[in-house]
C-alpha positions as CSV (number, residue, x, y, z in Angstrom):
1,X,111.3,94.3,-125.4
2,X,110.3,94.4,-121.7
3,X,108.3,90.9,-120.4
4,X,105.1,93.4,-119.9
5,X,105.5,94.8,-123.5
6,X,105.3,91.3,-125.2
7,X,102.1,90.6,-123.2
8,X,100.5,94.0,-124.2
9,X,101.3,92.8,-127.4
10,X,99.5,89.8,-127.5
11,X,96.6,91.2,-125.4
12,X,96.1,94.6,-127.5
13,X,97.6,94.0,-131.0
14,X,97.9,96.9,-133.4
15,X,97.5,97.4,-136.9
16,X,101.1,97.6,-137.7
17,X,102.9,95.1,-140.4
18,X,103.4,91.8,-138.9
19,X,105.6,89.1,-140.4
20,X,104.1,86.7,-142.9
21,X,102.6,83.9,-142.3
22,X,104.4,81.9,-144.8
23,X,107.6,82.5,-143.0
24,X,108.0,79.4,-140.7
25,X,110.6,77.8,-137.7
26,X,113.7,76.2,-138.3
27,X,111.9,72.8,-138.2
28,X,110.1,73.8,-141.6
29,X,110.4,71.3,-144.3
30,X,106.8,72.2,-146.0
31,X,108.5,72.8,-149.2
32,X,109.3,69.1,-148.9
33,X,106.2,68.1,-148.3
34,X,104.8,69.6,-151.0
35,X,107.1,68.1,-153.2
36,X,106.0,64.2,-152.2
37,X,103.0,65.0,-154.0
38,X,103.1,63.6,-157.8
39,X,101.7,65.5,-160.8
40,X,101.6,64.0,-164.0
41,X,102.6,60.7,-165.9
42,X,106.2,61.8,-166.6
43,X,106.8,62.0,-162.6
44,X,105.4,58.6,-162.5
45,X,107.4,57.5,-165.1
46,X,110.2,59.2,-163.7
47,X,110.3,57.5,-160.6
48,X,110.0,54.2,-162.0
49,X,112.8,55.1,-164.1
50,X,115.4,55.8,-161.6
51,X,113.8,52.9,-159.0
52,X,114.0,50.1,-162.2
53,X,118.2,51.8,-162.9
54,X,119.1,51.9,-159.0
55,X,117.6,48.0,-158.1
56,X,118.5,46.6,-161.5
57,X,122.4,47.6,-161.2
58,X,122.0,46.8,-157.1
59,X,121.2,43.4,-158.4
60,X,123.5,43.3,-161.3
61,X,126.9,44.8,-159.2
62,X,126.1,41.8,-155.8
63,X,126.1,39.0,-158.9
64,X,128.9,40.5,-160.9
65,X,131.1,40.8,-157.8
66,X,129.4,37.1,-156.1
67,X,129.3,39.4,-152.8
68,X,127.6,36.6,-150.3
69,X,124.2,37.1,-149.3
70,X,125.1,37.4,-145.7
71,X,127.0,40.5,-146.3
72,X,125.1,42.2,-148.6
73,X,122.0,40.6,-150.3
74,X,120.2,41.2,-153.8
75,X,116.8,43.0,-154.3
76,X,115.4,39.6,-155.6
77,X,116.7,38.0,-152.4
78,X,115.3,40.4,-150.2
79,X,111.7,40.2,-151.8
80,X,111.3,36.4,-151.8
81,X,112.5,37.0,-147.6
82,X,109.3,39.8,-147.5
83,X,106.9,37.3,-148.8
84,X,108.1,34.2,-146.9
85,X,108.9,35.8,-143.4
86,X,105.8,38.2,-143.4
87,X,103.8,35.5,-141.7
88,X,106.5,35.3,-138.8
89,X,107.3,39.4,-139.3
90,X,103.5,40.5,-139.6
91,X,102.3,40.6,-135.2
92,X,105.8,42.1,-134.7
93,X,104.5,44.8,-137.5
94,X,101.0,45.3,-136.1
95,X,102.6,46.0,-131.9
96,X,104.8,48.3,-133.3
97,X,102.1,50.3,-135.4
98,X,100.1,50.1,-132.5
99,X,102.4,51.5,-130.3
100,X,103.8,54.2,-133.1
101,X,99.7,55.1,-133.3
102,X,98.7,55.4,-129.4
103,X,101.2,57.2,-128.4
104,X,101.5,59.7,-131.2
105,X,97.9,60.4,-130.9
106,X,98.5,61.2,-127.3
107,X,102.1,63.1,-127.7
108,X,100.4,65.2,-130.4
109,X,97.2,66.4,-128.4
110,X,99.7,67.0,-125.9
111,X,102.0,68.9,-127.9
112,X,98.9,70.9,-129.7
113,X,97.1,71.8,-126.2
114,X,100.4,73.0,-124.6
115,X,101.1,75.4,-128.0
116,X,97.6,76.5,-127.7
117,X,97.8,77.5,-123.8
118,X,101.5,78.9,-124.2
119,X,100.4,81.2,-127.2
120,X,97.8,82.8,-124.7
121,X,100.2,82.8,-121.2
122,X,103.6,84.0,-122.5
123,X,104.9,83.9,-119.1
124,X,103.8,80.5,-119.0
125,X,106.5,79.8,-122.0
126,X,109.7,80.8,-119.6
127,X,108.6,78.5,-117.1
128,X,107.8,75.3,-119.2
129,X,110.5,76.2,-122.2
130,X,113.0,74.7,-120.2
131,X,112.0,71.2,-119.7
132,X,110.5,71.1,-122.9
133,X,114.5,71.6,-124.4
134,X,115.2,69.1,-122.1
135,X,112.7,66.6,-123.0
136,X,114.0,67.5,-126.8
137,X,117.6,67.0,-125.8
138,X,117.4,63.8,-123.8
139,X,116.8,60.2,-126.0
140,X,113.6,59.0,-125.1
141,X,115.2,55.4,-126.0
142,X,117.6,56.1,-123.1
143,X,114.0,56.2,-121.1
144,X,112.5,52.8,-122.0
145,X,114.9,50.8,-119.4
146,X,113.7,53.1,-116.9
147,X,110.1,53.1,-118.0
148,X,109.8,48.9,-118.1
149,X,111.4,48.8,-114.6
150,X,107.9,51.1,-113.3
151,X,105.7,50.1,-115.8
152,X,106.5,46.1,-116.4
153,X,107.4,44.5,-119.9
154,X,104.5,45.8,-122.1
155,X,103.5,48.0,-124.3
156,X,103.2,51.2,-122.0
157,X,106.5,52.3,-122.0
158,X,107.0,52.4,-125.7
159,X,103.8,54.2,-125.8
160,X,105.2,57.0,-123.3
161,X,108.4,57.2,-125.3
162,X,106.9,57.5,-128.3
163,X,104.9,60.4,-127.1
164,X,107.5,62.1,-125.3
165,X,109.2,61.9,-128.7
166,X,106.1,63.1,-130.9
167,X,104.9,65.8,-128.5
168,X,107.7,68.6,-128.3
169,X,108.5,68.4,-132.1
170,X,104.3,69.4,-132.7
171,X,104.3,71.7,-130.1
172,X,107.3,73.8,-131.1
173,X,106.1,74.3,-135.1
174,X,102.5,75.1,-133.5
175,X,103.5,77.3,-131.1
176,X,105.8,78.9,-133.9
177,X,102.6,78.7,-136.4
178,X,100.4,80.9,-133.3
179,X,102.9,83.7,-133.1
180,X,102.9,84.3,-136.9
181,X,99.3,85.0,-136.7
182,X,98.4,88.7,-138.7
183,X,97.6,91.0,-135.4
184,X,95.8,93.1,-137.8
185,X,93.7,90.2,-138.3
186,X,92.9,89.5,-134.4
187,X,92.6,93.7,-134.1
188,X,89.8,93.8,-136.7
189,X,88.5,90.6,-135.3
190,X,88.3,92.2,-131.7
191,X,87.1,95.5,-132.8
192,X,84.0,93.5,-133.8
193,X,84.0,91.9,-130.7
194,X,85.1,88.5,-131.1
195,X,85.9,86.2,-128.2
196,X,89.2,84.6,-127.5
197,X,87.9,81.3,-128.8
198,X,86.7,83.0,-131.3
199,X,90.3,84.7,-132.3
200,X,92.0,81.2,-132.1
201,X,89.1,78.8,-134.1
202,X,88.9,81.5,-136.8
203,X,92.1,82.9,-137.1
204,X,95.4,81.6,-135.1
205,X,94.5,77.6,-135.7
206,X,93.7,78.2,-139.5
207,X,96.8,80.5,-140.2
208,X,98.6,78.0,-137.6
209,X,97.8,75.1,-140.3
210,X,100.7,74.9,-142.1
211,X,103.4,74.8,-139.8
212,X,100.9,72.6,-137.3
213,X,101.2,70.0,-140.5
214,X,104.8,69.9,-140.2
215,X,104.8,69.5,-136.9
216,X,102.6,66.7,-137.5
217,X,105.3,65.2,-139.7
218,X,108.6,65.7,-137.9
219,X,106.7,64.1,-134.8
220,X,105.1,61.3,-136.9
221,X,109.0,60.3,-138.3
222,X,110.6,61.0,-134.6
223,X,108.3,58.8,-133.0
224,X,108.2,56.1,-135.8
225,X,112.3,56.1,-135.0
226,X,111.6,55.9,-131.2
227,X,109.3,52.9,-131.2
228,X,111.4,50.9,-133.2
229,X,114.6,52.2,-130.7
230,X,111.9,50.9,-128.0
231,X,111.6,47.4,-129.3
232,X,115.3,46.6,-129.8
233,X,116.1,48.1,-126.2
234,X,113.4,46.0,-124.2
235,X,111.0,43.4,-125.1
236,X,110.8,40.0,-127.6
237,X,108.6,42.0,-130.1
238,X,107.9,44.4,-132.5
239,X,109.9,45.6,-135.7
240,X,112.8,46.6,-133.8
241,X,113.3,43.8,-132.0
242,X,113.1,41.8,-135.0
243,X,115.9,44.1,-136.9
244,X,118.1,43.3,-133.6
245,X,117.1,39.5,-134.3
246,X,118.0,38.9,-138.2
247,X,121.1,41.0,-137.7
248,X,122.2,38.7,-135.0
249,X,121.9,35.6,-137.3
250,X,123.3,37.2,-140.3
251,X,120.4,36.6,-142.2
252,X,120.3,39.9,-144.1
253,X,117.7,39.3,-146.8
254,X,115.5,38.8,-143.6
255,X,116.8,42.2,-142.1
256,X,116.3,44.5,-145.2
257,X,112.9,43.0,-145.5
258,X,111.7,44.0,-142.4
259,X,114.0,47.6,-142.7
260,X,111.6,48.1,-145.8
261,X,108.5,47.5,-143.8
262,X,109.6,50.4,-141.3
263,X,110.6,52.6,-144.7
264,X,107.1,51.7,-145.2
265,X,105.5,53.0,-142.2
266,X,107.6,56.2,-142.3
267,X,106.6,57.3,-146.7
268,X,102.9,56.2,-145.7
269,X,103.0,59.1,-142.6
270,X,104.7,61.4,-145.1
271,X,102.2,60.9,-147.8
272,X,99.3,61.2,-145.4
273,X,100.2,64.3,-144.1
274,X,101.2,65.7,-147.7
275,X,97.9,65.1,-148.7
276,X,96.3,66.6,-145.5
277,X,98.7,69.9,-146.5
278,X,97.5,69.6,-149.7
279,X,93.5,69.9,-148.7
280,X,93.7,72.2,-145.3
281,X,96.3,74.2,-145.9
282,X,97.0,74.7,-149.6
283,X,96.7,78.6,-149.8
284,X,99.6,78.6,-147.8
285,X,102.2,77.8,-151.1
């Protein structure tokens, strides 16, 4: 298909079959998201089951075998270290939650605003495609150095990594979520004389919703990686830098502790969005 054949496409669609719109990208995991989301007492049960089986033999097997605790510590041992170091481990947790927040908020209004534009300039898509791959390709971490030596020792840089991290990953499932759109839909909706705004509010960003959500995840989980990469490569706080610290002095319990708040961060993203699926785009399963 010719380059002016695609953009008569998208400028006069027809009435001929179109792909579903439950058919998504490579990058979609909503099956996965829907399955985070618990129905039932014997799921709750379930899970306590198999979390009460896999900590109590943890526990049992580093006893039985007297493994030391600097090599491999128990559960027990790695709770009493949450509750004792949190004092010392909870500003590190609030920078790097800070930084994980700004600068998805600002990668993924990027990312969205660049899907939106590209969906309505397809020429527009050759020309930025290929530094978006590149953007995707290159390890944001690798940036940080580079980023601190322009920007000083603060927060900015982790900010712009995190974003640059965030922003592709939602703009590729959006952009991927625009194209799926029914063109039957957006011909009946023209015929009546809707607007381009109109076409996108009512019909491409609500069919979009779905793969948008994922988007939302895979960038939340990219950039939670990259800001704590960012606080182990450059700068005296934040989670990462406080992994980089305990491992140094062996003290494990310390370092699982602080590895379960970052767990944390990354299931409390994954629920959110699974419930945000779950209310805006629930038709879609």
């Amino acid at each position: 298909m010719s380059n002016y054949d695609e953009q008569l496409r998208n400028e006069v669609p027809d009435f001929e079959e179109s792909e579903p719109h439950h058919k998504h990208g490579s990058l979609d995991i909503s099956g996965t998201v829907s399955a985070v989301q618990i129905h039932g007492r014997k799921q709750v049960l379930g899970i306590v089951v198999v979390a009460v089986i896999v900590l109590g033999s943890w526990e049992l097997l580093v006893r039985l075998f007297e493994i030391p605790e600097f090599v491999f510590p128990t559960p027990s041992a790695i709770a009493v270290a949450m509750v004792t170091s949190f004092p010392n481990v909870y500003p590190a947790f609030l920078y790097t939650l800070a930084e994980l927040v700004s600068g998805y908020l600002i990668g993924a209004s990027i990312g969205l605003f660049l899907a939106a534009v590209l969906t309505q300039l397809p020429y527009l898509e050759k020309i930025i495609t290929p530094y978006i791959i590149l953007i995707i390709t290159t390890p944001t971490i690798a940036l940080v150095p580079l980023l601190m030596l322009r920007l000083g020792f603060n927060i900015w840089p982790r900010i712009i990594a995190v974003a640059l991290a965030v922003g592709p990953m939602v703009m590729i499932n959006a952009t991927t979520g625009f194209r799926q759109t029914d063109l039957a839909k957006i011909a009946l909706a023209k015929s009546y004389g809707a607007t381009t705004f109109q076409i996108f509010r009512k019909i491409r960003f609500p069919l979009a919703l779905p793969m948008i959500i994922v988007g939302l995840l895979v960038g939340g989980i990219f950039g939670l990686i990259t800001a704590v990469g960012a606080d182990m490569v450059g700068g005296k706080t934040g989670l990462g830098h406080k992994i980089a610290y305990y491992s140094a002095l062996a003290r494990m319990p310390n370092f699982f502790a602080v590895i379960l708040m970052v767990s944390a961060i990354g299931i409390s993203i994954w629920i959110i969005m699974a419930n945000v699926g779950k209310k805006w785009a629930s038709w879609s399963e």
